[in-house]
Structure formats: C-alpha cells, structure tokens
C-alpha positions, 0 to 999 in steps of 0.5 A: 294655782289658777295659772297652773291649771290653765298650763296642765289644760293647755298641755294636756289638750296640745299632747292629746292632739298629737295622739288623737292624729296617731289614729293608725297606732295602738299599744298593747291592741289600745288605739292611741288615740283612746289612750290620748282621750282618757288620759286628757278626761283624766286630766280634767277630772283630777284638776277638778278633784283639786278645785279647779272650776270654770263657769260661764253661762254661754256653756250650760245649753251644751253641758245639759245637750251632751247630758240629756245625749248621756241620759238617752244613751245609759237609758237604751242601754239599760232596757234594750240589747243589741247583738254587735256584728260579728266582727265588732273589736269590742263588748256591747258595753265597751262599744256603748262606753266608749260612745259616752267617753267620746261626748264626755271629751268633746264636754272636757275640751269645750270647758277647758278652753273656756278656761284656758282663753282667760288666761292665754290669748288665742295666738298662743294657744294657736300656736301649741295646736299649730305644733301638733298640726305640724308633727303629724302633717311632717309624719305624714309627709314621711310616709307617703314618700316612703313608697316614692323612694324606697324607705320603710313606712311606719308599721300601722299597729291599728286595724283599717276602719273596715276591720282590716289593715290599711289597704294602702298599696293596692294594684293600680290604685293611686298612692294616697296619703294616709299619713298616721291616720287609718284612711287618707280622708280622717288625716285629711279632716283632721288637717283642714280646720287647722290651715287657716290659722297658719295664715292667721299667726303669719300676719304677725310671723311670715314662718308660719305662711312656710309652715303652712306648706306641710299641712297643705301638702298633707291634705292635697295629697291625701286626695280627700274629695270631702276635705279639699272641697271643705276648705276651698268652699269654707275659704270662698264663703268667708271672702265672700261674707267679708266683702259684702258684709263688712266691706273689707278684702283680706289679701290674706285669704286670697293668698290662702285660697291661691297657695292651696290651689297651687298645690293641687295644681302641682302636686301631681308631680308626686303622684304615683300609681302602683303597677297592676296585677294579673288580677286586676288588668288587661294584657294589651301588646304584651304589657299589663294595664290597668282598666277602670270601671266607669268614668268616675272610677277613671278620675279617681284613679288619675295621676293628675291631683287637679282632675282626681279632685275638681273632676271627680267632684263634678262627676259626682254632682252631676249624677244628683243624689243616687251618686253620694252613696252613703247619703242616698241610702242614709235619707231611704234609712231614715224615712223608714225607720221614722223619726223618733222624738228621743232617739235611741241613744249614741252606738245603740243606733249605730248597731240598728244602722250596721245591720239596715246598711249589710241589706241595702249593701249587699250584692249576688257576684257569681251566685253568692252573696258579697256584703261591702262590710261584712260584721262590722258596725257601719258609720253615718258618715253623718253627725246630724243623721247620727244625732237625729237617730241617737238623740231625736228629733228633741236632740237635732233641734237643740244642737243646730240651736247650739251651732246657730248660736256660736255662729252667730256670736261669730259674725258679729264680732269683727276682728283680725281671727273671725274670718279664720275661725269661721273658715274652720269652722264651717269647714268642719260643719261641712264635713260633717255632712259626708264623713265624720259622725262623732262630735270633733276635738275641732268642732269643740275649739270651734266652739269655745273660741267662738263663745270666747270670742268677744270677751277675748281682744288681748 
C-alpha cells in the first residue's frame, strides 16, 4: 500500500507541474493553475484520509512556520477589513483563502516528496519533473514562433497579471516569449531551476544534454533580465564553491554555463520587433520609426538578446538603487509603515501595499492623474518583503533560519547532484529578491531534496 501511495504523489505532483506552467489558461474563469493546486491538496488529503502518513523530524520547524503564517493570516482576517481595489478578480474571502491554499501547497509538496524520495531515488523523480519542463517549454517554443511564421498562437483565456489580456504584440516592442505563462518573466522563473538537472541526468544520458536545448531556448528568449541573471550568477557561484571548497572542477557545469551563454549569443537570429504605429513613432524620409525613451528603454528594445540582457543589466546596476523601481519604493514602504514583530498576515498585507503602491505610483500627464495599476492588488515582487510584512519580524526570522539550514544540509553533502541542487536552488532564493512573492513548488523541491539529501545515495 505504501508504494501505491508514493506512485499516486509522484504523479499527482508531475501532473500538477504541467498546469501550474498553463498559468495563462482558465476553464470555466478558473486559472488552471488553482485547478492544479486543488486537485494536488486534494490528493494529498485523501491519501491521508486513507493512512498515509510521513514523518521526519527535519519537517516540524517548517510545518509549525507555515502554521503560525495560517495563524496570523485567519487572526487578521477575523478582526480587520480591507476593501480590495476596485478591480480585484475575487471576494476579500476569496482573495484571503487562496493565499492560505497557496502555503498549504508548498506544506503538501514539501511532505510529499519527503515521502516520495524514500522510495524513488532522485533520478527518477527528476526525470518525471524534467517531463513536465519539457512539455511546457515545447509549448512555448510553439507560440513564440507563431508570430515569426504566421501560425495561430494559443487563445490565452486567463487576464494578464495587471487585469488585463497579455499584451504580447505591441508597437515596436520586442517579441518575448510568454510561453504558457501570463508574463515572459513567470515562464522564465518557472523554467530556470529546472535546466541544471538537465546536465545532472546527462552524465548518465547524453539525450538530456539535447533535451536541455528547449528549456534553455525558452528562458533566453523570454528575455527575462531576473532569470537569466539568476542562472548565470547561481552557475558561476556554484563553480566557484566546488573549486575552492571541494577542489574539484565539474567540466559539466562549464558545459551548462558556455551552452546557456551560446544561446543568448545566437538567439538574436529569432529576434523580431514588431512594426510601429502612428502612435508610437516618428515619421523620418517617409517611413515610420520607433523612438526609445532613454537609453535603457533602448537596450530593452534591442534586437540583439546579448545587449538586451547583459546590457541592460549594467544600465540598471549602475543607476545604484533608484534604477530597481519596485525595491527603491518597497525599502521607502517598509520604513514607513515600521516593522511589525507578528506582521499582518498573507493578502491582508498585500491590500495595505496595493494602495500605498497606487500613491507613490501615480503620475499627473496633461492635467490628469495616470496610476500604473490602477485597482489592482500590487505584488512585492519580493517573498522576504512579503514574509517580513505578513509574518513579521518573528516569521522573516524563523524562514531565513529554515533556508540556512537546508542550505547547510547541502553543502556538506558532497555528492554527483549537490551542485545541481544548489544552482537550483540559489537561483530561486535570487528570484525571489525581484520577482516572485509567494512560496514556490521549486523552492518547495529545493527543500525536500535538500533535507533528503544525505539519507538518499541510491
């Protein structure tokens, strides 16, 4: 009965990988990827309804963490109420619910890995997870050249992240790879801690160093400044760590590094911007061209990937602080509001930041007011900001505890997957820093292979 379980986890967290990746799609005005979430709790919890059970020790400081996150959450809710933005898809219930189901997904995968990895060893679960990174990286291939050849791209049934359809063909903007997703920069973040296993399973199968191609494609063309920066700096820490901690050079992750670069370097063959409008243009000799605002806004609209990525970057580093936007105003937020010791539990603090954001935000154009997003629940673009804020200072603390210790748990094992793992995972604790808010199914792999990690040399 035992193996039957870890076969209906297995499956069940494969399957739930390939609709979390159908972020752009809903059925019925329900996002896929909440389908995918519930149907994988539900999973969970029936299996539980018939005995299943897994125990470890390593797991109770982040069950009673994502409890205590519940406890401040339903006790905020309970006693306070906040009027969601005007254009907010869901009820203040709904909005709160589904932050609470999001943790309880990140708890569900955590434990059921733990279980799964006492039974399978980590090349087969790796291999079911590549799968899924496969299928949606092949799906989003098909769509970006769509637009290249003609074709019909996939009808996107979901709203945009800002409420609105995907603005994916736009005067003189530069194709980018959405993929499945919602925004280039969640298929690119969703992608990334998935390449370095490719090169992992390739040592003992050269087909995945091929299959390794569509992901990397995938994210390079996404041009997502967050997760290419992630992998290339993740990658060059890790060679770094195994050369002068454990005196080994891994000519496999020099190949990983160098493929990924080559791509960036040749993709530009794919590049394509689409033509101006009357709009968005100056007429010069006749013919309608585009004019960038400054000089970032140039890079970022360049046709090669190479100078839209590394140039961009260094147009953005050098400006210092006032250049990363959402962290300039999030530091400003934070000092103002003060730092609470409990913190005012998940989507509660989201709806103080929505409304903080529309102020700080908005501009006067021709005598009006122009809000950036307008009605809309603003994200951190930060999970420790949004930890800090909905959990405290009690709840920041006790989850950098919980990473410093799965990290440590890492370093000290050396084996053939630590450096994989480690590339994963510090790419995700990178992204984190600029992009995602919410508690990740990768950082949820990261951390039960990690806590698995020396028990598990099959």
């Amino acid at each position: 009965m035992n193996l039957k379980y870890s076969k209906i986890l297995l499956y069940s967290v494969t399957l739930f990988l390939v609709f979390e990746g159908l972020d752009a799609f809903s059925i019925n005005n329900i996002p896929v990827y909440w389908i995918g979430v519930s149907f994988l709790v539900f999973v969970y919890l029936i299996c539980y309804w018939f005995g299943f059970r897994t125990f470890n020790l390593n797991l109770f400081s982040i069950r009673n963490w994502v409890i205590y996150g519940i406890f401040i959450t339903l006790f905020q809710s309970l006693f306070n109420d906040l009027v969601l933005p005007k254009y907010a898809s869901t009820s203040y219930i709904q909005y709160i619910s589904l932050r609470i189901l999001r943790i309880l997904l990140f708890l569900v995968i955590v434990y059921s890995l733990n279980y799964i990895l006492k039974k399978y060893d980590y090349d087969e679960v790796l291999k079911f997870f590549l799968i899924s990174s496969i299928i949606i990286s092949i799906l989003s291939l098909i769509s970006y050249f769509s637009y290249l050849y003609g074709y019909s791209d996939f009808p996107r049934t979901r709203q945009g992240s800002g409420g609105w359809s995907q603005p994916i063909q736009r005067a003189c903007n530069i194709l980018r790879n959405y993929g499945t997703f919602r925004e280039p920069s969640f298929l690119a973040i969703w992608t990334v801690p998935f390449i370095p296993y490719f090169f992992y399973l390739g040592k003992k199968n050269k087909l995945w160093f091929f299959l390794s191609v569509f992901p990397i494609f995938s994210v390079v063309l996404s041009r997502s400044l967050t997760g290419i920066v992630a992998f290339v700096l993740a990658s060059f820490l890790v060679i770094l760590f195994m050369i002068f901690i454990h005196k080994t050079i891994d000519i496999n992750l020099f190949f990983m590094l160098i493929l990924f670069l080559t791509i960036i370097f040749t993709s530009s063959l794919f590049s394509f911007q689409f033509p101006p409008d009357d709009s968005a243009c100056l007429s010069e000799n006749g013919d309608c061209i585009c004019i960038p605002e400054d000089r970032l806004d140039e890079l970022k609209s360049s046709t090669n990937v190479s100078d839209a990525t590394f140039g961009r970057f260094y147009e953005i580093t050098s400006r210092g602080l006032d250049a990363f936007e959402n962290t300039a105003f999030l530091f400003d937020y934070v000092s103002n509001e003060g730092i609470s010791i409990f913190g005012d539990g998940y989507g509660y603090s989201n709806i103080s930041f929505s409304y903080a954001a529309d102020e700080a935000t908005k501009r006067v154009v021709d005598n009006q007011i122009i809000y950036r997003n307008p009605g809309q629940v603003v994200s951190f673009n930060n999970l420790y900001a949004n930890i800090l804020m909905s959990t405290g200072l009690i709840g920041l603390f006790w989850f950098l505890y919980i990473l410093i210790d799965v990290l440590r748990k890492i370093v000290i094992k050396n084996n053939q997957l630590q450096p994989y793992l480690l590339i994963s995972f510090i790419s995700t604790l990178f992204v984190y820093s600029y992009q995602a808010e919410e508690l990740s199914t990768h950082l949820a792999i990261a951390i039960a292979f990690g806590l698995n990690l020396i028990n598990n040399d099959k």
